[in-house]
C-alpha positions as CSV (number, residue, x, y, z in Angstrom):
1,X,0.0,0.0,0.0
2,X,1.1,3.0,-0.2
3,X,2.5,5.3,2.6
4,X,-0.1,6.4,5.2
5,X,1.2,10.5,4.8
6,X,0.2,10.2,1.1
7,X,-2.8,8.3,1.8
8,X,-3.4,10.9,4.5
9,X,-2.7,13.8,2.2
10,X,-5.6,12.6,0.2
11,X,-8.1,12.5,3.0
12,X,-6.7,15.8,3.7
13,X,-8.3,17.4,0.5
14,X,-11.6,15.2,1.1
15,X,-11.7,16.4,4.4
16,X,-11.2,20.1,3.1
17,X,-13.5,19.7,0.9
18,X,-16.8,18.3,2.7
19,X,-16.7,14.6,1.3
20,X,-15.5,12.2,4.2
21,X,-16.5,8.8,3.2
22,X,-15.9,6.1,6.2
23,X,-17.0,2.6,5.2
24,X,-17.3,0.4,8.1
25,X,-16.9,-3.2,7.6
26,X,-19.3,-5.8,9.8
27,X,-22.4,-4.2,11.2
28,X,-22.1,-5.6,14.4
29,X,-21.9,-4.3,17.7
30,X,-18.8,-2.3,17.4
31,X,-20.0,-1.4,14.2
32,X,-23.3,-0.4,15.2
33,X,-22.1,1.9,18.2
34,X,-19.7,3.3,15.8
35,X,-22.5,4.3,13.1
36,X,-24.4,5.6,15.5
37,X,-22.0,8.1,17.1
38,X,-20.9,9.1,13.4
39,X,-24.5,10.2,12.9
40,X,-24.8,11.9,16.0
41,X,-21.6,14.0,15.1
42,X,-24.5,15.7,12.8
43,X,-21.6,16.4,10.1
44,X,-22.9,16.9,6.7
45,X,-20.0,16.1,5.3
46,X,-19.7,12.3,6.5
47,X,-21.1,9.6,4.6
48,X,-21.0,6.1,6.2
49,X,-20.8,3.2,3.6
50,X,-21.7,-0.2,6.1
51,X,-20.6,-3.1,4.5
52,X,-21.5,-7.1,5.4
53,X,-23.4,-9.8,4.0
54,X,-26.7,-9.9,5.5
55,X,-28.8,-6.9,3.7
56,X,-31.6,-7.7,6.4
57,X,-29.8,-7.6,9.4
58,X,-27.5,-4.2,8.6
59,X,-31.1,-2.8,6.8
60,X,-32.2,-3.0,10.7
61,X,-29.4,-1.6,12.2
62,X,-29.5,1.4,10.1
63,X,-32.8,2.3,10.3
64,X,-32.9,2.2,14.5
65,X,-29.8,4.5,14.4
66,X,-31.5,7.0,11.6
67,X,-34.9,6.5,13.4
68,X,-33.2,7.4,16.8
69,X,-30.7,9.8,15.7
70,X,-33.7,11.9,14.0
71,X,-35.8,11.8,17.6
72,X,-32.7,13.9,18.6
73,X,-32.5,15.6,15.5
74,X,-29.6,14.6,14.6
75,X,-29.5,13.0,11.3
76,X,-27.5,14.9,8.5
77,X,-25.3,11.6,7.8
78,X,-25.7,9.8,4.2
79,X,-26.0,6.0,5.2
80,X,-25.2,3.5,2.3
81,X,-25.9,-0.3,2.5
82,X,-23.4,-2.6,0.5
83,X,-24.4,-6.2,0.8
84,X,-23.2,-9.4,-0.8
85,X,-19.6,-8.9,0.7
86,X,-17.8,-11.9,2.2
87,X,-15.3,-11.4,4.4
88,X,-13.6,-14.7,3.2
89,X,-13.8,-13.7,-0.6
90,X,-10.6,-11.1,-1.1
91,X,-12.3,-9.9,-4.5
92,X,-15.8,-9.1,-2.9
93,X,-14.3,-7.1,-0.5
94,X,-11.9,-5.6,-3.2
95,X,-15.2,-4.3,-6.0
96,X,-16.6,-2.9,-2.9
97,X,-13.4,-0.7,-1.8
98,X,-13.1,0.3,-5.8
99,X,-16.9,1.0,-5.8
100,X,-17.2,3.4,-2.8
101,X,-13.5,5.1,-2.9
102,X,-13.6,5.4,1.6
103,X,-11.5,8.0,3.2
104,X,-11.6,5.8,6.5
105,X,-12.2,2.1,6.7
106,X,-12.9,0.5,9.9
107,X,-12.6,-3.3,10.2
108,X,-14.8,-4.2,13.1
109,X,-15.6,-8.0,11.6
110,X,-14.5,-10.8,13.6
111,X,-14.3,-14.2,13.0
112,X,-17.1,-15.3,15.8
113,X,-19.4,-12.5,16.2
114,X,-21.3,-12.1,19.7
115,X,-18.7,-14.5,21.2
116,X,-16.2,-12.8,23.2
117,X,-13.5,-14.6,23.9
118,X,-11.5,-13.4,26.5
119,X,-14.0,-14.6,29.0
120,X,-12.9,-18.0,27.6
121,X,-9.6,-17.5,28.3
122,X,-8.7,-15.1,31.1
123,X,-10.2,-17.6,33.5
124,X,-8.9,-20.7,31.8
125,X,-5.5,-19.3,30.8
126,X,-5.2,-15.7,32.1
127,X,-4.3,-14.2,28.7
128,X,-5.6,-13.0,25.1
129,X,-2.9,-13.9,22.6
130,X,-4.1,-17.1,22.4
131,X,-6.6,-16.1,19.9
132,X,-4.8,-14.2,17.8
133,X,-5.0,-16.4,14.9
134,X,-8.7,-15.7,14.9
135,X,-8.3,-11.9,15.4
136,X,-6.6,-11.4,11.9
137,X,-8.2,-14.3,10.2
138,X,-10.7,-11.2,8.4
139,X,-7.9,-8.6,9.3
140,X,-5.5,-10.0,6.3
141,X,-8.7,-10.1,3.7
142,X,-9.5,-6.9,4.3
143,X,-5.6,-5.8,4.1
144,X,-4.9,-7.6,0.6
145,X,-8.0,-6.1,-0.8
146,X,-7.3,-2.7,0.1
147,X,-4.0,-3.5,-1.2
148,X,-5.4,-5.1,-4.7
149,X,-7.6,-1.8,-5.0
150,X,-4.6,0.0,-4.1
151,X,-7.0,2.2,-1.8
152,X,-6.2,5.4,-0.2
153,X,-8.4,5.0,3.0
154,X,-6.8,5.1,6.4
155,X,-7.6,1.7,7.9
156,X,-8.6,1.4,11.4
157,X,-8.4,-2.3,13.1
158,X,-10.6,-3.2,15.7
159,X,-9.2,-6.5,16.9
160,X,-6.3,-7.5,19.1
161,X,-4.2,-5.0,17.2
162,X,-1.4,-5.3,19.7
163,X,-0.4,-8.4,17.7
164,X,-2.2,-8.6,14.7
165,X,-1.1,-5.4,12.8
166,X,2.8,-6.6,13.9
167,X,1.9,-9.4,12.2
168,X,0.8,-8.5,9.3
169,X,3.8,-5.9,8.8
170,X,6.4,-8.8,9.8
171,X,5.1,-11.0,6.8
172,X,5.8,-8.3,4.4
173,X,1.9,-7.7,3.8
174,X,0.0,-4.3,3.8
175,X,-1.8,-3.7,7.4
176,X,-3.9,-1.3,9.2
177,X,-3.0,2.2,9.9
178,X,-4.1,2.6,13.7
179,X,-5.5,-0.1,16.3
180,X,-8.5,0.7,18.5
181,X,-9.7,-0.6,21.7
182,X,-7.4,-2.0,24.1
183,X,-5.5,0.3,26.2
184,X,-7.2,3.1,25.1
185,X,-10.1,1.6,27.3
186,X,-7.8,2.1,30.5
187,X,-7.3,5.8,29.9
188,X,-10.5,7.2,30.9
189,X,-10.3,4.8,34.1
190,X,-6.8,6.6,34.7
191,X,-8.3,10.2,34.2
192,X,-11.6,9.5,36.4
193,X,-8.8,7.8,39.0
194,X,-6.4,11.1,38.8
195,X,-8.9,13.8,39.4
196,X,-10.3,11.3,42.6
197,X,-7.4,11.5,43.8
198,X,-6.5,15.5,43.3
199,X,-10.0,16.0,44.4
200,X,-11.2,17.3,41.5
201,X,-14.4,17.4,39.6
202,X,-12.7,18.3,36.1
203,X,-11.7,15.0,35.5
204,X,-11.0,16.3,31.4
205,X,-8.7,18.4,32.4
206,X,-6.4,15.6,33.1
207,X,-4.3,14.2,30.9
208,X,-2.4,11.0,30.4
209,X,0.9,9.5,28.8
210,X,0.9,6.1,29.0
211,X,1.9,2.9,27.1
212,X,1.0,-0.7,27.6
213,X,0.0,-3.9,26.1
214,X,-3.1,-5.9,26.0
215,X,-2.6,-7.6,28.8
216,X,-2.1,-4.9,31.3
217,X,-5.6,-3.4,29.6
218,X,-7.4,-6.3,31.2
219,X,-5.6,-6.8,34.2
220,X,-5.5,-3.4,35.5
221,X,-9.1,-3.2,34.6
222,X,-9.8,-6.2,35.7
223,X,-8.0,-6.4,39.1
224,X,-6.4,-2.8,39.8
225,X,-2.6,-3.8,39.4
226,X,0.0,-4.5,37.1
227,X,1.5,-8.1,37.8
228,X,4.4,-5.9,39.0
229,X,5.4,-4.8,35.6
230,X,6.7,-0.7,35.9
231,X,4.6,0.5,33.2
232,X,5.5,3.8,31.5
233,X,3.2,6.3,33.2
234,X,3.2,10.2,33.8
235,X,-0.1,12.0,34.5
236,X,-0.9,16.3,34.4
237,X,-3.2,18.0,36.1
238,X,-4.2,21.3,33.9
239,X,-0.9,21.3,32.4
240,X,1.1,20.3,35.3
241,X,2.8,16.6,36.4
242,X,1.0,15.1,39.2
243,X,3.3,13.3,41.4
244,X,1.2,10.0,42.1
245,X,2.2,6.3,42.5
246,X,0.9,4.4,39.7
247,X,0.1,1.6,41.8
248,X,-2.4,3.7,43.5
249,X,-3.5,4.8,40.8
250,X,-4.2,1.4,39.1
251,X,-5.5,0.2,42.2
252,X,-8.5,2.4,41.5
253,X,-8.8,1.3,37.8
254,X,-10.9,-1.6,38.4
255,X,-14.3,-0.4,38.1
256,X,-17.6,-2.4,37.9
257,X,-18.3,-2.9,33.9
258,X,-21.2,-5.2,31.9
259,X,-19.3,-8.1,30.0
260,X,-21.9,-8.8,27.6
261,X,-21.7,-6.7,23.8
262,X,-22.2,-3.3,25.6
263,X,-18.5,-3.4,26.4
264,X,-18.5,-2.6,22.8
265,X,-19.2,1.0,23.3
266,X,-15.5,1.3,24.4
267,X,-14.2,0.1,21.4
268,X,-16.5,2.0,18.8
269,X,-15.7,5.2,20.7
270,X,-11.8,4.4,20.1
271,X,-12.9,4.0,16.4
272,X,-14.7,7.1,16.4
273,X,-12.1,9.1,18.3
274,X,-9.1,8.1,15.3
275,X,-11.5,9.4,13.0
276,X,-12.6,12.6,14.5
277,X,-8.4,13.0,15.4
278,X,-7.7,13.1,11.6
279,X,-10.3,15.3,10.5
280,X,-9.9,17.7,14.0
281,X,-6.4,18.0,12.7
282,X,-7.4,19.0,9.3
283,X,-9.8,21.5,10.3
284,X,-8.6,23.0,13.4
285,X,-4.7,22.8,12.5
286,X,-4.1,21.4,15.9
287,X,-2.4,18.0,16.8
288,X,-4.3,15.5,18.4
289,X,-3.3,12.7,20.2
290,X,-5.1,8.9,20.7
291,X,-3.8,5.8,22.0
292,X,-3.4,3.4,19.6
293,X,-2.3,-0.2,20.0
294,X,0.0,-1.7,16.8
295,X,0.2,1.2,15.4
296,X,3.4,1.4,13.0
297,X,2.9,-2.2,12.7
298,X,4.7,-1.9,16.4
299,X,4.1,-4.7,18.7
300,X,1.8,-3.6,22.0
301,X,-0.2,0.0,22.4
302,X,1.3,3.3,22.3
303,X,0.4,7.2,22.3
304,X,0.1,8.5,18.7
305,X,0.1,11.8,17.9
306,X,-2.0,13.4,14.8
307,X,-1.0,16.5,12.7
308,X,1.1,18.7,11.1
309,X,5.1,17.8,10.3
310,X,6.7,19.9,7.6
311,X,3.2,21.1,6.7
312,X,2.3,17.9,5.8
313,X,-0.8,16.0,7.7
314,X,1.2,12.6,9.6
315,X,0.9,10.2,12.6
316,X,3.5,9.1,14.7
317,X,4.2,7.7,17.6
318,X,4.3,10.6,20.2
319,X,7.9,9.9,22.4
320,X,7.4,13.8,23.9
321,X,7.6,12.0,27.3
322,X,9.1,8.5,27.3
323,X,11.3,7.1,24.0
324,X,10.2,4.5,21.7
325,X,12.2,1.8,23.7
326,X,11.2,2.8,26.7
327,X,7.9,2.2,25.8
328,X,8.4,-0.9,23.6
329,X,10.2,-2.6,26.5
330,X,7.1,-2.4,28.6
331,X,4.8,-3.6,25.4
332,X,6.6,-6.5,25.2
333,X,7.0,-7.3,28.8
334,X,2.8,-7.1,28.6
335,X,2.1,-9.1,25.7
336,X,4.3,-11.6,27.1
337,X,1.8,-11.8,29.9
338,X,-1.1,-12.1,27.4
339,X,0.7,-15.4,26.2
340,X,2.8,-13.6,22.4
341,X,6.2,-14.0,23.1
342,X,7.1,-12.2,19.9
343,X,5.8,-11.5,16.2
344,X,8.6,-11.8,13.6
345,X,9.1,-12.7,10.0
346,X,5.5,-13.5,10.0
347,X,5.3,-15.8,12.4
348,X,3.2,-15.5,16.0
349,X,5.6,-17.3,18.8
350,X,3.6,-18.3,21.7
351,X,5.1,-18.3,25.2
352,X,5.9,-21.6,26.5
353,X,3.9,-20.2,29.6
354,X,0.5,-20.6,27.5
355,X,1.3,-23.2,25.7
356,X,1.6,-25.0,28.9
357,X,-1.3,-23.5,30.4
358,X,-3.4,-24.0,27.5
359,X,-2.8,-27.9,27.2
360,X,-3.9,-28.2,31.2
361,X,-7.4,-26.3,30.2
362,X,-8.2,-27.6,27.3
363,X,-6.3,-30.6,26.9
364,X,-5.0,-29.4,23.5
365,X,-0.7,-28.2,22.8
366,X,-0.9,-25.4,20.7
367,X,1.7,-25.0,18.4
368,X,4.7,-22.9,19.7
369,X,4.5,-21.4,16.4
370,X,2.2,-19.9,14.0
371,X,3.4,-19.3,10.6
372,X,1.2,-16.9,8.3
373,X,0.3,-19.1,5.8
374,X,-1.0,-21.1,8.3
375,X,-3.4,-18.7,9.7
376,X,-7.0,-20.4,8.5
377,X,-6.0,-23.9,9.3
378,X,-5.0,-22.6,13.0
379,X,-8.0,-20.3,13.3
380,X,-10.2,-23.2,12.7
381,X,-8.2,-25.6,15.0
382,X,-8.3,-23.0,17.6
């Protein structure tokens, strides 16, 4: 594909010029959340392009987020239905790309949908990675046709990103721009946590650097602690660094959530912010900055900043407060944890931790290594 600053220098103009397309692939739950807070943005310039298989199902979808969005009066958003896509046919998902030119693409298909999996395996095996093979079973479909329709869109990734855009990039094949979800769901637990603390009641005046894996998203969450793992961490209060422990702070992380599909909410609002981050740039000339696992095709989750370099529109990986190895060091010490003991010449290694593990849960040895071509057969094993 080509590079994401001349891909983004084409959104730029679309952006510019009040004709944002954002096609959103698999209508379910994420992608539902995510349509729905794109319409309520009440931008004329968006149009949303939803793309599956099942007209009847995505025809329903749309039509409670018009009919509710128009209660509130908000409803200035084109919506466009493309059926007939299958996310295991590379060329269906290709004519579709070519057809509807997107700006943004955001792959929120998964390979199981309503089943989530880590409450499978956090209690069984106390870590994610083992289902990576699923996570970019759609992922690499959806990267080849964007590459085959040599699209321009920014692609956003909505699973496991912390290992599945690595992978991708270590096998030589295109992959996703940015990563949503993940850590970017502790970071508002951090911010409510700091201003409780300060004694605050402007809890968005705080801001956060932070970088950490997949693991440490559901752990801290989860439990309130890091597995004793120093994460990279500095927090500011109105401009200003807030001398706090980060234990303490994690320590009042863990917060009561639902587990069911409303979880999902989290995830399309990490979708929605990468969008709104690009086209904020554009319009405001400002940078903006999200938290973005795999992003770079970099293994774990890292703060990415959005804007202006040269006066050209760019995303990088923001290392304002702690250097790239600084943070990678603590990414891989976290996916570790999660089970991935490293992504390389595209292959997924395991830890020998969850291959053990996994074998006294389930009875089954999973196979230290994964090599790309072997994706389907081990998604379907798995």
């Amino acid at each position: 594909m080509k590079t994401l600053q001349s891909r983004l220098s084409v959104v730029e103009d679309h952006v510019k010029n009040n004709n944002i397309t954002v096609m959103i692939i698999g209508l379910g739950s994420v992608g539902t959340y995510l349509l729905d807070y794109l319409v309520s943005r009440n931008d004329e310039a968006i149009k949303v392009v939803v793309v599956g298989r099942n007209l009847d199902k995505m025809e329903k979808n749309v039509n409670i987020v018009r009919v509710a969005a128009l209660i509130r009066d908000l409803n200035k958003t084109v919506i466009e239905i493309q059926d007939g896509v299958e996310l295991t046919d590379v060329d269906s998902i290709q004519t579709a790309i070519e057809k509807h030119n997107p700006d943004f693409i955001v792959n929120s298909s998964r390979a199981y949908p309503g089943l989530k999996y880590g409450s499978i395996s956090w209690a069984n095996v106390r870590a994610y990675g083992i289902w990576t093979p699923l996570a970019i079973r759609f992922t690499k479909n959806v990267m080849e046709a964007c590459d085959k329709a040599d699209s321009d869109a920014v692609v956003i990734n909505t699973s496991y990103s912390d290992a599945v855009i690595p992978w991708l990039k270590s096998a030589g094949k295109a992959f996703p721009d940015f990563g949503s979800g993940n850590m970017n769901h502790l970071i508002p637990r951090i911010k409510f946590a700091v201003a409780e603390m300060l004694g605050v009641k402007d809890f968005w005046n705080v801001d956060v650097m932070f970088a950490a894996g997949h693991f440490h998203d559901v752990c801290i969450s989860k439990e309130g602690q890091t597995e004793g793992v120093e994460l990279p961490l500095k927090v500011y209060y109105k401009g200003e660094e807030q001398n706090i422990d980060q234990n303490e702070i994690f320590s009042r992380c863990k917060i009561a959530m639902p587990v069911d599909a409303q979880r999902n909410m989290m995830n399309a609002s990490s979708n929605y912010q990468i969008i709104t981050a690009v086209v904020d740039a554009v319009r405001t000339g400002k940078q903006q900055k999200v938290f973005s696992p795999g992003f770079g095709g970099n293994i774990g989750g890292y703060p990415v900043a959005v804007g202006y370099k040269e006066d050209k529109l760019d995303a990088w990986i923001d290392e304002s407060v702690f250097s790239f190895d600084e943070m990678n060091k603590a990414d891989r010490a976290s996916m570790a944890l999660d089970g991935v003991e490293d992504v390389v010449d595209g292959k997924l290694i395991y830890t020998d931790a969850l291959v053990e593990k996994a074998k006294k849960a389930f009875g089954k040895e999973l196979p230290k290594t994964v090599d790309y071509d072997d994706i389907d057969k081990t998604a379907r094993w798995i």
